[in-house]
C-alpha positions as CSV (number, residue, x, y, z in Angstrom):
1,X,83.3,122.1,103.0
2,X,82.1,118.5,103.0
3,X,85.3,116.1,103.5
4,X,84.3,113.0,105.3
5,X,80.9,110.9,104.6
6,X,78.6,109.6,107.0
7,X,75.7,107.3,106.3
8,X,73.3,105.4,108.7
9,X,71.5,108.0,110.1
10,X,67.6,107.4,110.6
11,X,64.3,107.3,112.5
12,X,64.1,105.2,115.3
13,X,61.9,104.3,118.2
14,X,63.3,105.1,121.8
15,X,64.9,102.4,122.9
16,X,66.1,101.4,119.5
17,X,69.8,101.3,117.7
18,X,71.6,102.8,114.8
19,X,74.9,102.6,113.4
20,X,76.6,105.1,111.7
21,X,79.7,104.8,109.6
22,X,82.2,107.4,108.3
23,X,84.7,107.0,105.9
24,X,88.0,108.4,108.0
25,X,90.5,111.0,107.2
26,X,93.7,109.2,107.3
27,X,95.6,108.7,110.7
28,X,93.4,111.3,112.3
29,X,92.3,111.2,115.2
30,X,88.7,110.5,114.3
31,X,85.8,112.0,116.8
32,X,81.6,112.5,116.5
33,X,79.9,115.5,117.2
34,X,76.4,116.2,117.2
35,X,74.2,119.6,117.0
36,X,70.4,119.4,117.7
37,X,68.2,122.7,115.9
38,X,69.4,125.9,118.0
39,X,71.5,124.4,119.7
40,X,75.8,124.4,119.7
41,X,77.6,121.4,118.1
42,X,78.6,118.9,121.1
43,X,80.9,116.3,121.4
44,X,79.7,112.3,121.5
45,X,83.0,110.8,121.0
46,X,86.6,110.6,119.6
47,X,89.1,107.6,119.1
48,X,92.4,108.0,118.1
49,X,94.3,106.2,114.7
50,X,95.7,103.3,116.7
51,X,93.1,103.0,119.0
52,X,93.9,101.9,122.5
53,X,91.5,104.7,124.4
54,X,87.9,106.0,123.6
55,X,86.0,108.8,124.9
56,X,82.9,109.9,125.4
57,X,80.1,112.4,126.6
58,X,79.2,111.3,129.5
59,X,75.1,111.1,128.0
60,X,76.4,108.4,125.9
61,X,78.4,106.5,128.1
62,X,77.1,102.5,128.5
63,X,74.9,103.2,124.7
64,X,77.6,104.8,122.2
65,X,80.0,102.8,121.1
66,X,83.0,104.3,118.5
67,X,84.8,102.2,116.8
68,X,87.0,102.0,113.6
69,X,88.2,100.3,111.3
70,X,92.0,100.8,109.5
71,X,91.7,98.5,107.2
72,X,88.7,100.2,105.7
73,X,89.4,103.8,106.5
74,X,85.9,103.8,108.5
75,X,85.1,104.7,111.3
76,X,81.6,104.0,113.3
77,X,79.0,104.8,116.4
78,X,76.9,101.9,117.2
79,X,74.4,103.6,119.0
80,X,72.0,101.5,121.8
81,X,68.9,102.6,123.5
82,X,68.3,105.2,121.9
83,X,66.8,108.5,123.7
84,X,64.6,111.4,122.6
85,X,67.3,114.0,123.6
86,X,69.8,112.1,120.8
87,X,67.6,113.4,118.2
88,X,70.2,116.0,116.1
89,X,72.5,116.0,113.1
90,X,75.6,114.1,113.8
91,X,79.0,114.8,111.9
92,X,82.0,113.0,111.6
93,X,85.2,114.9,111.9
94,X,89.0,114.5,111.6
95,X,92.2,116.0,114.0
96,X,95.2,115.7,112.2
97,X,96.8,118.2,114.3
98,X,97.7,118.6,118.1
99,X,98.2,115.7,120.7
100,X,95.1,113.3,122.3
101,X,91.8,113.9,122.5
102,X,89.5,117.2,122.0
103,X,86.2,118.1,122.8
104,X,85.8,121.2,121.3
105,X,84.7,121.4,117.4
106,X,87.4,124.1,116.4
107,X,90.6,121.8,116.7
108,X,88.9,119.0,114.1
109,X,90.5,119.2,110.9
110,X,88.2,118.0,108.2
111,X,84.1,117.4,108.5
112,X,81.5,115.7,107.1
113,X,78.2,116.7,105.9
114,X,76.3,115.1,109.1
115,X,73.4,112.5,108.7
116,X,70.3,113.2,110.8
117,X,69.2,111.1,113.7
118,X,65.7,111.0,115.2
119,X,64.6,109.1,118.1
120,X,60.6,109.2,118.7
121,X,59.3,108.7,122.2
């Protein structure tokens, strides 16, 4: 069930940026995920409602930024040097329940309907 919307999602060069913007699910605590063909649905990054701490795969860490805004219900990943290996499908998703962070897919509420990323060499 689609119930967030990403946008921004492209082709890019390596080496190259993107931003991608979701519109956010509330007070949720507001993470990316990413799934490349065949492959399981990973973790890129989560930031909670008032902020305060990010997190991230360690892949992204130093390119990926998450950020969001309140105000206007979005959040976003500014994505720098972009790699190859970031090419996949990257969803937004929601975690209205439970306390702090998650990593794993299953405890995120609410999902968008992802927005492809590819990064040529």
């Amino acid at each position: 069930q689609v119930q967030l919307a990403e946008s921004g999602g492209g082709l890019v060069q390596a080496g190259g940026s993107l931003i991608l913007s979701c519109v956010a699910s509330g007070r949720a605590f507001m993470g990316w995920f990413r799934q490349a063909p065949g492959k399981e649905r990973e973790f890129v990054a989560a930031i909670p409602y008032n902020i305060g701490s990010t997190y991230y795969q360690d892949s992204v860490k130093g390119r990926f930024t998450i950020s969001r805004d309140n105000a206007k219900n979005t959040v976003y990943l500014q994505m720098n040097s972009l790699k190859p290996e970031d090419t996949a499908v990257y969803y937004c998703a929601g975690k209205r329940t439970g306390w702090g962070v998650s990593y794993d897919p299953a405890a995120y509420d609410y999902w968008g309907q992802g927005t492809q990323v590819t990064v040529s060499s």
